[in-house]
DSSP file (Angstrom, degrees, kcal/mol; ACC not computed):
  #  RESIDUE AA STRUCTURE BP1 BP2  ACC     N-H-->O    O-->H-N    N-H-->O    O-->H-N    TCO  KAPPA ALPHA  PHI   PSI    X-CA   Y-CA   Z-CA
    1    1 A X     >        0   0    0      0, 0.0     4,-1.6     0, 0.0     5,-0.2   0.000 360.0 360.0 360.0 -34.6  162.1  181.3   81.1
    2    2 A X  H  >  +     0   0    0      2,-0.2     4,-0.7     1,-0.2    21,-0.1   0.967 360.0  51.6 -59.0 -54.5  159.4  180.0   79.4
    3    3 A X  H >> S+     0   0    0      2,-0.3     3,-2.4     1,-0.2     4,-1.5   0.894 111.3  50.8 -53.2 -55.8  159.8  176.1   80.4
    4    4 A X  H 3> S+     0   0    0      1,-0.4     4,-0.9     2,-0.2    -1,-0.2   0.980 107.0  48.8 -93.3 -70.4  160.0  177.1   83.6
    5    5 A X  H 3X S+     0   0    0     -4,-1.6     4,-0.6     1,-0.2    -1,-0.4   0.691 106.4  64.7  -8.5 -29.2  156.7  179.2   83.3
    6    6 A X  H XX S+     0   0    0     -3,-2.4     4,-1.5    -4,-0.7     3,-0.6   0.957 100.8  48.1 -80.7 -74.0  155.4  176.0   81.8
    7    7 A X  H 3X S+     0   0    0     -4,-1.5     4,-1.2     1,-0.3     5,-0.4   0.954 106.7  48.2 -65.6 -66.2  155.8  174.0   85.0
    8    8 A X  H 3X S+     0   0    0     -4,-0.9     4,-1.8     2,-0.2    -1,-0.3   0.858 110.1  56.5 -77.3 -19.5  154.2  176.1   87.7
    9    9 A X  H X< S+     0   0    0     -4,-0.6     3,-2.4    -3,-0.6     6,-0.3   0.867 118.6  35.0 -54.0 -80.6  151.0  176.6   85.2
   10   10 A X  H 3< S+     0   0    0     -4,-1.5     3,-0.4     1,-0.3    -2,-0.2   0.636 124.5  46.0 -55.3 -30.1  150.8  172.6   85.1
   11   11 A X  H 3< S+     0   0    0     -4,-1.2    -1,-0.3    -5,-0.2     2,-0.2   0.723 122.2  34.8 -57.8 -44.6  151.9  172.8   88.7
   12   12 A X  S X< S-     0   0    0     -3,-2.4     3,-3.5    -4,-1.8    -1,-0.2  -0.602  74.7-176.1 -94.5  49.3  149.6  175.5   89.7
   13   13 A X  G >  S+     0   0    0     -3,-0.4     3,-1.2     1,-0.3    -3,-0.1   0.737  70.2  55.2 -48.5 -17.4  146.7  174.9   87.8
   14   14 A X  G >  S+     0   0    0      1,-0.3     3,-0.6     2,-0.1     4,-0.3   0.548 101.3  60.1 -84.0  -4.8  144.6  177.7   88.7
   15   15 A X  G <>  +     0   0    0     -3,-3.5     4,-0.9    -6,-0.3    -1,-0.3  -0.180  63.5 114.9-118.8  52.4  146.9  179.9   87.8
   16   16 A X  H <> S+     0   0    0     -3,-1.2     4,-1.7     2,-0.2    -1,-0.2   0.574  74.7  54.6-100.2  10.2  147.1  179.0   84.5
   17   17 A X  H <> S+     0   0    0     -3,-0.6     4,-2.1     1,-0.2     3,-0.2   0.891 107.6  57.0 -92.8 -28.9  145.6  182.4   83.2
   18   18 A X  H  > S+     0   0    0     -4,-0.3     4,-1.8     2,-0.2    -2,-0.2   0.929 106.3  45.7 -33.5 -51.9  148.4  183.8   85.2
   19   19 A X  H  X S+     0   0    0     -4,-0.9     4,-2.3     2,-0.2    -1,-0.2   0.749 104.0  59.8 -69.6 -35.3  150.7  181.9   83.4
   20   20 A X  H  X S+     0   0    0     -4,-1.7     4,-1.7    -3,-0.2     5,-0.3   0.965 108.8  50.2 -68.6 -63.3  149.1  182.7   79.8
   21   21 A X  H  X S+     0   0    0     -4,-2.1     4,-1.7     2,-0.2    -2,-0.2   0.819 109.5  49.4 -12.2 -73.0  149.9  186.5   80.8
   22   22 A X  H >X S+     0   0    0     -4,-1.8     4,-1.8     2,-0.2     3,-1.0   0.983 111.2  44.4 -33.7 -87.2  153.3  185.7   81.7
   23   23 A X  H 3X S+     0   0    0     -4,-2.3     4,-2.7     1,-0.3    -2,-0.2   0.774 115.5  52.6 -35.8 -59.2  154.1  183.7   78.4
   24   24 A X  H 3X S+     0   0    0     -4,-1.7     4,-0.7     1,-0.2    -1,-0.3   0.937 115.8  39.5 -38.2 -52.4  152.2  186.8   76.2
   25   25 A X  H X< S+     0   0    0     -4,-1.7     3,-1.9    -3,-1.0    -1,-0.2   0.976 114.7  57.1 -77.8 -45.0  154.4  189.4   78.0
   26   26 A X  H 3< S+     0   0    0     -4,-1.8    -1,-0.2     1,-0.3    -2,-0.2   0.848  97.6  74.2 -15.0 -74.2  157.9  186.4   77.6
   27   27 A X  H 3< S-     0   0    0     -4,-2.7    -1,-0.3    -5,-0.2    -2,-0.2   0.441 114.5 -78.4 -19.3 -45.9  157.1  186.6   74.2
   28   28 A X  S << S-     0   0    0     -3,-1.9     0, 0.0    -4,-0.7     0, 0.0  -0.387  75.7 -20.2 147.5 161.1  158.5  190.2   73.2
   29   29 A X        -     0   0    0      1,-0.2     2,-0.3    -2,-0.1    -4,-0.0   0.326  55.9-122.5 -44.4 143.7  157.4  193.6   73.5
   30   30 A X        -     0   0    0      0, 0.0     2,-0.2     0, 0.0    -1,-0.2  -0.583  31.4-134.4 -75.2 138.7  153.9  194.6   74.2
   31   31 A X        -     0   0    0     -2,-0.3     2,-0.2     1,-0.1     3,-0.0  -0.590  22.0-117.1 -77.3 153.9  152.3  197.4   71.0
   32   32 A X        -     0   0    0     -2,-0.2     2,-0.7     1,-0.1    -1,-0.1  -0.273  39.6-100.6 -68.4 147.3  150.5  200.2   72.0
   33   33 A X        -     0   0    0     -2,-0.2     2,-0.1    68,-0.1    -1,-0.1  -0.753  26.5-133.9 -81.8 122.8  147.2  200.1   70.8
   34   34 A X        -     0   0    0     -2,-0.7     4,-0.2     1,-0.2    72,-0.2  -0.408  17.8-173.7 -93.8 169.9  146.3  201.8   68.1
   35   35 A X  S    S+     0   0    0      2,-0.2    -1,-0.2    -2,-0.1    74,-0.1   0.679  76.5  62.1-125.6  -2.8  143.2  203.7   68.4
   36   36 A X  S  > S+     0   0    0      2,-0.2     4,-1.7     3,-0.1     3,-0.1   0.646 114.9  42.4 -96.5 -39.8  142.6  205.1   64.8
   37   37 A X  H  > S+     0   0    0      1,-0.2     4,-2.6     2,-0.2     5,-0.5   0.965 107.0  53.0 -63.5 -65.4  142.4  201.6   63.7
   38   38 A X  H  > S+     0   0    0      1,-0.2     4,-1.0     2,-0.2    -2,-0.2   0.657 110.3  55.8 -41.1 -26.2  140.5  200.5   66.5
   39   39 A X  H >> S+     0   0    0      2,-0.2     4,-3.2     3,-0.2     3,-0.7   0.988 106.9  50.8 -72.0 -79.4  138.0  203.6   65.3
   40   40 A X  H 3X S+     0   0    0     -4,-1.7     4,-0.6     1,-0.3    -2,-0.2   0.570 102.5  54.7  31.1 -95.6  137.8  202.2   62.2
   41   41 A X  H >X>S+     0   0    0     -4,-2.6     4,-3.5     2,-0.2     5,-0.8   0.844 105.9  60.0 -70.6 -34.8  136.9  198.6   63.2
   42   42 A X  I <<>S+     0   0    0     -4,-1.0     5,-1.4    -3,-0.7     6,-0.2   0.837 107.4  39.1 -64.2 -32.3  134.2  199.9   65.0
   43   43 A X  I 3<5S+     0   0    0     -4,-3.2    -1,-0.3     3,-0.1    -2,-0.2   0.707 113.8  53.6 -95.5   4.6  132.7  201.4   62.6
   44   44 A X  I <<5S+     0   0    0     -3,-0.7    -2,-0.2    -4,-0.6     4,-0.2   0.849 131.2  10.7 171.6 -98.4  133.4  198.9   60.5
   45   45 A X  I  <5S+     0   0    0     -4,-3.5     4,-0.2     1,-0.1    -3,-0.2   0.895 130.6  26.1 -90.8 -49.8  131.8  196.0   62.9
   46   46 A X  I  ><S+     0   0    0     -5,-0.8     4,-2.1     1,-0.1     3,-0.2   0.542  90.7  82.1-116.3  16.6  129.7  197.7   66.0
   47   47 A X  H  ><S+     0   0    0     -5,-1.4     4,-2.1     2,-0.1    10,-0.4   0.898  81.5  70.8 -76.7 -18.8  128.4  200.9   65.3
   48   48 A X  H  4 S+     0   0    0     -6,-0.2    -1,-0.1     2,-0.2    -2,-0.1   0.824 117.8  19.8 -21.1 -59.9  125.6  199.5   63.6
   49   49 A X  H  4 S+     0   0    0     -4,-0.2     9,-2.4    -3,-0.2     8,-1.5   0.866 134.1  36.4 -75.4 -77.9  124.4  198.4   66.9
   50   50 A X  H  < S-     0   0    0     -4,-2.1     4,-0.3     6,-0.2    14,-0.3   0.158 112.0-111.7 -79.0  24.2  126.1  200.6   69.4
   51   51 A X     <  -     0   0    0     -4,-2.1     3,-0.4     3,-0.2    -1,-0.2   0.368  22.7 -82.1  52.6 171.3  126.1  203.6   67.4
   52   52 A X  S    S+     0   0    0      1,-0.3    -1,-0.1    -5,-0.1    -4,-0.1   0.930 130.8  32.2 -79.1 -47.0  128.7  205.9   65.4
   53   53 A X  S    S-     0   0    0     -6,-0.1    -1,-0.3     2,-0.1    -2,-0.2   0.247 123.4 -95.0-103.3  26.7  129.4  207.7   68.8
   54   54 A X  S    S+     0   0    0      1,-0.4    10,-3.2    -3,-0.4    11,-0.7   0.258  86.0 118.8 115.3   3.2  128.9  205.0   71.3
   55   55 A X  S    S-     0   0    0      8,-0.2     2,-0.5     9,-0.2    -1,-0.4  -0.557  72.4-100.4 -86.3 160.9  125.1  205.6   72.3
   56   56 A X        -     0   0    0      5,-0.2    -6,-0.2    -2,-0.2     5,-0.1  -0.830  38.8-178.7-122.7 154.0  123.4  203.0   71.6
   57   57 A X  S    S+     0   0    0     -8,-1.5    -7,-0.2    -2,-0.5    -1,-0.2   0.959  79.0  63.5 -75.2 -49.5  121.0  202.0   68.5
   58   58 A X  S >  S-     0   0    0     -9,-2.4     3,-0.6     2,-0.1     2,-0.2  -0.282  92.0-122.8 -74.8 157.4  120.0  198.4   69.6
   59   59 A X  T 3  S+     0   0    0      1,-0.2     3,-0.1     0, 0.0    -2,-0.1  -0.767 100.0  31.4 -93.1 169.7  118.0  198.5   72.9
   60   60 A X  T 3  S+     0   0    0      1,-0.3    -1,-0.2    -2,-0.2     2,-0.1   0.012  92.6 118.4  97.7 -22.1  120.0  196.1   75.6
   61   61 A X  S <  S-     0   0    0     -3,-0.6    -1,-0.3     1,-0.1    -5,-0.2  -0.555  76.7 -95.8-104.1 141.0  123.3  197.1   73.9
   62   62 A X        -     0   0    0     -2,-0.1     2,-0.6    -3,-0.1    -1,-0.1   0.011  27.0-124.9 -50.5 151.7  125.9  199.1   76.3
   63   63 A X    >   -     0   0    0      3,-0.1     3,-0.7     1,-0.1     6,-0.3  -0.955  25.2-171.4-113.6 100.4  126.1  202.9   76.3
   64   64 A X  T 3  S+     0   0    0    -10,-3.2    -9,-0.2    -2,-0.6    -1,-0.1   0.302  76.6  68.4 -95.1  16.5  129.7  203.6   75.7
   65   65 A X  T 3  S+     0   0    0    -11,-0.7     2,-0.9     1,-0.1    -1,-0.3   0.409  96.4  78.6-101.2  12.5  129.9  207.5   76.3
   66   66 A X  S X  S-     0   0    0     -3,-0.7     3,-1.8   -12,-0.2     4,-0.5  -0.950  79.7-146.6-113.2 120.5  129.2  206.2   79.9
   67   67 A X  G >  S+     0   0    0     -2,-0.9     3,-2.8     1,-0.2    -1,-0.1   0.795  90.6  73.4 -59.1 -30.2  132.1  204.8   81.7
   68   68 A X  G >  S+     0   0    0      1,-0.3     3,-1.4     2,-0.2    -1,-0.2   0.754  93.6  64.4 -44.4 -32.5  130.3  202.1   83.7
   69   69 A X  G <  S+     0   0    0     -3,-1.8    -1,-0.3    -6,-0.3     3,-0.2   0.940 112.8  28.9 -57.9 -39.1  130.3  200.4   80.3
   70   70 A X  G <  S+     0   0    0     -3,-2.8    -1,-0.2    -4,-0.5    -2,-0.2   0.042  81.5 117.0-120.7  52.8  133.8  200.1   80.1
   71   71 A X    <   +     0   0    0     -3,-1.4     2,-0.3     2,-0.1    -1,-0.2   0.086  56.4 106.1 -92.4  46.1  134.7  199.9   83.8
   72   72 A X  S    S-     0   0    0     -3,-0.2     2,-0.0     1,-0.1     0, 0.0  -0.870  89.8 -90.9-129.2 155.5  136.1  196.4   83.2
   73   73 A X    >>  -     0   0    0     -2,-0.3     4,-2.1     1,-0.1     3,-2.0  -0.115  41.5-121.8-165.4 112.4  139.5  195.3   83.0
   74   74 A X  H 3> S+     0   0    0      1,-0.3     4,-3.5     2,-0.2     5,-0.2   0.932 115.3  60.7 -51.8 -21.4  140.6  195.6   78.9
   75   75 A X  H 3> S+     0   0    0      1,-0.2     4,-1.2     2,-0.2    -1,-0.3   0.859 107.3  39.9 -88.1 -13.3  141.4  191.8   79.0
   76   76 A X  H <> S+     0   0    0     -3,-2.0     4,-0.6     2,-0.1    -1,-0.2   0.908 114.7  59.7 -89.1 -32.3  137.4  190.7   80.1
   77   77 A X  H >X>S+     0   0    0     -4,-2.1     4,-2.6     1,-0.3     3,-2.2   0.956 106.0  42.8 -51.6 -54.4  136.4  193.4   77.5
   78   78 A X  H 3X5S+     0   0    0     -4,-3.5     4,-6.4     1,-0.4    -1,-0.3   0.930 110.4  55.8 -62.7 -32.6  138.2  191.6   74.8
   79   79 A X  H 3X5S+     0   0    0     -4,-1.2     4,-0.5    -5,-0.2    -1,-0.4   0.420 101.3  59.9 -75.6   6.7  136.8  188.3   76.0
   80   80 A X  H <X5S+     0   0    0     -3,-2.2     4,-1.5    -4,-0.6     3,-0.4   0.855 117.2  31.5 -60.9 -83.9  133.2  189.7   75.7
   81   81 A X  H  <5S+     0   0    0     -4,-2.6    10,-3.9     1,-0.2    11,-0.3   0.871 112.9  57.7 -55.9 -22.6  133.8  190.3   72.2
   82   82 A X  H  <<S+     0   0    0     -4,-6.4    10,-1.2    -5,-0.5     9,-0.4   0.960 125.4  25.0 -57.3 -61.5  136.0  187.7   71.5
   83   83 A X  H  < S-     0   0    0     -4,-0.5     7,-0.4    -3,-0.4    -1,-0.2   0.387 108.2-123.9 -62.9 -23.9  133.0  185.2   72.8
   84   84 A X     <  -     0   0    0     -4,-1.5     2,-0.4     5,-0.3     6,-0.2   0.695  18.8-142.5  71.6 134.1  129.8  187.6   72.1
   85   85 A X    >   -     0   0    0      4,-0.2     3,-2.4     2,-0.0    -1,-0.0  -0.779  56.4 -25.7-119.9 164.8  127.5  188.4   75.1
   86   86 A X  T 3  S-     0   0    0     -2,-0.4     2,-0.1     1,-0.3   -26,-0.0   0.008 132.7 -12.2  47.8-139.2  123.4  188.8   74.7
   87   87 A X  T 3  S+     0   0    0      2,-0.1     2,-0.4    -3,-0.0    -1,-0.3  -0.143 115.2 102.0 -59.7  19.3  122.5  189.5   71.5
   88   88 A X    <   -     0   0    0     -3,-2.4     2,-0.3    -2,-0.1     0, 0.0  -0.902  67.5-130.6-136.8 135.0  125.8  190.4   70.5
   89   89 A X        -     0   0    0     -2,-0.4    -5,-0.3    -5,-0.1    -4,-0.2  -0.668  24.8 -90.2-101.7 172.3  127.6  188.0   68.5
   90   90 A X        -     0   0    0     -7,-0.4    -7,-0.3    -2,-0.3    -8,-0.2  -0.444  20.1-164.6 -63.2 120.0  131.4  186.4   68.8
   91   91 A X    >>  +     0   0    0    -10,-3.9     4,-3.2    -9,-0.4     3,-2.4   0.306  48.0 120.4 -90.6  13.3  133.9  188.0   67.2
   92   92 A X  T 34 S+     0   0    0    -10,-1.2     4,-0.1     1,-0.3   -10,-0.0  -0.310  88.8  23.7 -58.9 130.4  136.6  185.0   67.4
   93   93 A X  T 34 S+     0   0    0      2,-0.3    -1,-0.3     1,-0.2     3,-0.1   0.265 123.1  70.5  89.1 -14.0  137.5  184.1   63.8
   94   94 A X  T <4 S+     0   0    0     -3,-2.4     2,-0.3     1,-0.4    -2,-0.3   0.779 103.6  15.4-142.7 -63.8  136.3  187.8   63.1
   95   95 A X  S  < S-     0   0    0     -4,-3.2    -1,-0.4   -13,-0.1    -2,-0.3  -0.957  80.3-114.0-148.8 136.6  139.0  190.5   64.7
   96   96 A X     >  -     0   0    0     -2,-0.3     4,-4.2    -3,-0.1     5,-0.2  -0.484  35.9-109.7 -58.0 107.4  142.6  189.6   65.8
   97   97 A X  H  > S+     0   0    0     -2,-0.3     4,-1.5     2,-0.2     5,-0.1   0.792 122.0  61.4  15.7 -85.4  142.9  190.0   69.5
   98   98 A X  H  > S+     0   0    0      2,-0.3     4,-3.0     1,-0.2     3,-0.3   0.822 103.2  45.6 -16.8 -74.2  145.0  192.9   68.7
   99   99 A X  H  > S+     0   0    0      1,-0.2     4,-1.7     2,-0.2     5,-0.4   0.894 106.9  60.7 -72.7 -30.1  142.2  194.7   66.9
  100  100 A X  H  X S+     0   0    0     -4,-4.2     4,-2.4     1,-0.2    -2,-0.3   0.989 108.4  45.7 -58.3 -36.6  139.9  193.9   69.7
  101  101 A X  H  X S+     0   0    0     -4,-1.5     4,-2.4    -3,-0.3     5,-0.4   0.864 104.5  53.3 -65.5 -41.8  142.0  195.7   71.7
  102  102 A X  H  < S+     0   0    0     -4,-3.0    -1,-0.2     2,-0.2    -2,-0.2   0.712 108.2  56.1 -71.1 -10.6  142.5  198.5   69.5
  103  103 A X  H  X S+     0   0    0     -4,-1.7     4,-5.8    -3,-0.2     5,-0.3   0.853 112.5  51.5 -30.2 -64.0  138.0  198.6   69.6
  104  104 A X  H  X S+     0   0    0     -4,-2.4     4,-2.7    -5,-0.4    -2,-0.2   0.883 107.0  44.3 -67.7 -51.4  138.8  198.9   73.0
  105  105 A X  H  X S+     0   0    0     -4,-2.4     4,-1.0     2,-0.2    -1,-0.3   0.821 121.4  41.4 -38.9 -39.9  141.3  201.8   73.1
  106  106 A X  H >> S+     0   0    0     -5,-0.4     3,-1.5     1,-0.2     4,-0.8   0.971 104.8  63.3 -86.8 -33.3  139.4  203.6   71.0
  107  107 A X  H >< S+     0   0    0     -4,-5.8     3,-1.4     1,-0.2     4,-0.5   0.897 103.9  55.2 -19.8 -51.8  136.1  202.4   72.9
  108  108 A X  H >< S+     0   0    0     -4,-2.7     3,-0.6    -5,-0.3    -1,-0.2   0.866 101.3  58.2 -71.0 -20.3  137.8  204.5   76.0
  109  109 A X  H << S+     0   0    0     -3,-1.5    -1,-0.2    -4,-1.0    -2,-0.2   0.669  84.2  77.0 -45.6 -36.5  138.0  207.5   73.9
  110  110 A X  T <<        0   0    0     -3,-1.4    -1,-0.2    -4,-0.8    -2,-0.1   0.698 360.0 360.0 -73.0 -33.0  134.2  207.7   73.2
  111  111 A X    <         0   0    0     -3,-0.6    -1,-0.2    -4,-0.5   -44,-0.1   0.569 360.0 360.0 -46.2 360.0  133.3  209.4   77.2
């Protein structure tokens, strides 16, 4: 299933983040997120900034007890941190995918 997945990304190019999906889910079951970790890491790496309950300390920096902060799609969330937006630096080399996503789970918690 994969090979075949292989050609239509190279076949398709534009759809190759379509295709990256695919392969992720090919791969073997998706985890649940944990969210206690994900607590954790936050406080850990961005309350600093965005505060211990999600208002935030730095000025510019997103107001996560307001949902318009996190009305985006968990996979551009992660690629904000992974990649670092504004002032905010990249967290690539930093936090596991995985734990960005569990940031994020617990992120939805914070409203």
């Amino acid at each position: 299933m994969i090979s075949i997945l292989a050609l239509r990304a190279a076949a398709f190019p534009r759809s190759g983040m379509l295709a990256a999906m695919l392969l992720a889910l090919a791969a073997g079951p998706a985890a649940a997120a944990d969210i206690a970790r994900g607590g954790t890491l936050y406080a850990t790496h961005c309350a600093m900034c965005h505060g211990a309950s999600g208002t935030p300390v730095m000025p510019g920096a997103p107001n996560f007890r307001r949902m318009e902060a996190l009305m985006r799609p968990d996979m551009q969330l992660l690629t904000a941190i992974r990649n670092g937006k504004g002032a905010m630096p990249g967290y690539f080399g930093v936090l596991r995918d995985r734990e960005i996503l569990d940031v994020v789970a617990y992120l939805r918690t914070l409203s």
